[in-house]
C-alpha positions, 0 to 999 in steps of 0.5 A: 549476472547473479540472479536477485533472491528476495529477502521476503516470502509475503508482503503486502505493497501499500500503493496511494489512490494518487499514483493511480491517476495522472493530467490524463484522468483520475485512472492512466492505464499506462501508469497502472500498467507500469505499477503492474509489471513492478508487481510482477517482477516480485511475483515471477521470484515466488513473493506473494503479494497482496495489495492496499490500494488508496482512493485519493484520485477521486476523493480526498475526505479532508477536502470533502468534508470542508465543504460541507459532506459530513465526515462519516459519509465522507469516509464512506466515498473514500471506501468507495474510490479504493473499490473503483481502484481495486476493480480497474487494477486488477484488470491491470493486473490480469492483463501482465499474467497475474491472477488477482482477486479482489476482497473488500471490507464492505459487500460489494455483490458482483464486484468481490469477495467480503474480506475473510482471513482464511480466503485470502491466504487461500489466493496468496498460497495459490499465487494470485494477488490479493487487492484489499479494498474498502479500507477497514469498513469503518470511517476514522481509520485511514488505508494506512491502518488498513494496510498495517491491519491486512499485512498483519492478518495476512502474516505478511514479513513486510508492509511496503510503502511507495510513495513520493519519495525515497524513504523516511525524512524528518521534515518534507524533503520537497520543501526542506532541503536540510530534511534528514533521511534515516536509513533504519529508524525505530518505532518508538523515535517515528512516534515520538518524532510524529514522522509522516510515515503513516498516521499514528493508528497505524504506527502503533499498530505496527509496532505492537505486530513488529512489523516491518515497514518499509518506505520507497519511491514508487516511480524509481523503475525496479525499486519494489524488486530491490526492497524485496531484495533487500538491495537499492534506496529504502527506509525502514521502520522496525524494532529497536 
């Protein structure tokens, strides 16, 4: 059997605070460990691989705020749940035989290191997973933008978002059975089109770096190792 070869030195892997928990509780360790041997696939082929993680099993801001928690204040929980995930992750990570450090964009004494570029590619050169935490550190931006923002900073090939499904529709594919899914779909057409990839911030962003994103069913066992080998069922969102 021919051995897979990546398609990407670095990238960085988008994962949703939601994909965390479970009927079980906000944090499933099973689920996390199954996340983590996925990572871990990628990371024994060489791939460097930093981490987003969201905060959505313990705080939906929207939510939050439509009771009555002002929206700034809001924001700040939803940096705070990121660094709950981050901090039981990579627990999870070092128990599969990965070295992990966490960098938050907001200090966090004790639990890990502030954000500085050079630090972390210092981790990533020296093969540990690096889990950005706390968002941006300013509210109004989503874990979308951050993601787009870290892969960025991080010279990352590729900005890999797991999510529900198993790539990019045009309308919700759980409640459209007619939603179209595009394979390969430009920048420009994604804005235009208003697509649910990632908030519109982070879109922009990504088209101003040309950087690839590329959206996958987090729950398909051995899909991260495909996209990285440019093999399986995968959108991508890049340059015209």
């Amino acid at each position: 059997m021919m051995k897979m070869q990546p398609i990407y030195k670095r990238v960085l892997l988008k994962l949703s605070g939601e994909g965390f928990g479970s009927s079980k509780g906000a944090l499933d360790c099973e689920i996390m460990s199954n996340s983590a041997k996925e990572i871990k696939t990628i990371h024994d082929m060489g791939v460097q691989v930093c981490l987003v993680v969201g905060g959505g099993n313990f705080w939906r801001g929207a939510k939050g705020v439509s009771k009555g928690v002002e929206r700034v204040t809001g924001d700040y929980i939803g940096m705070l749940a990121t660094v709950m995930n981050a901090l039981a992750f990579a627990d999870i990570l070092e128990e599969n035989g990965m070295p992990a450090r966490i960098m938050t964009a907001l200090s966090v004494e004790g639990i890990g290191e502030v954000f500085n570029q050079k630090n972390a590619l210092n981790h990533l050169q020296n093969g540990r997973v690096v889990i950005f935490a706390a968002g941006t550190g300013s509210p109004f931006f989503t874990t979308d933008t951050c993601a787009v923002l870290r892969a960025t900073e991080m010279a990352c090939d590729a900005c890999l978002k797991s999510t529900q499904v198993d790539g990019i529709y045009d309308s919700d594919p759980k409640t459209n059975p007619k939603a179209k899914r595009y394979d390969v779909i430009d920048y420009e057409t994604a804005l235009k089109k208003k697509l649910g990839v990632l908030d519109l911030t982070a879109m922009a962003m990504a088209q101003d770096a040309l950087l690839p994103i590329v959206v996958f069913n987090q729950k398909s066992k051995g899909a991260l190792a495909n996209v990285v080998c440019g093999k399986g069922t995968y959108s991508i969102l890049k340059k015209k």
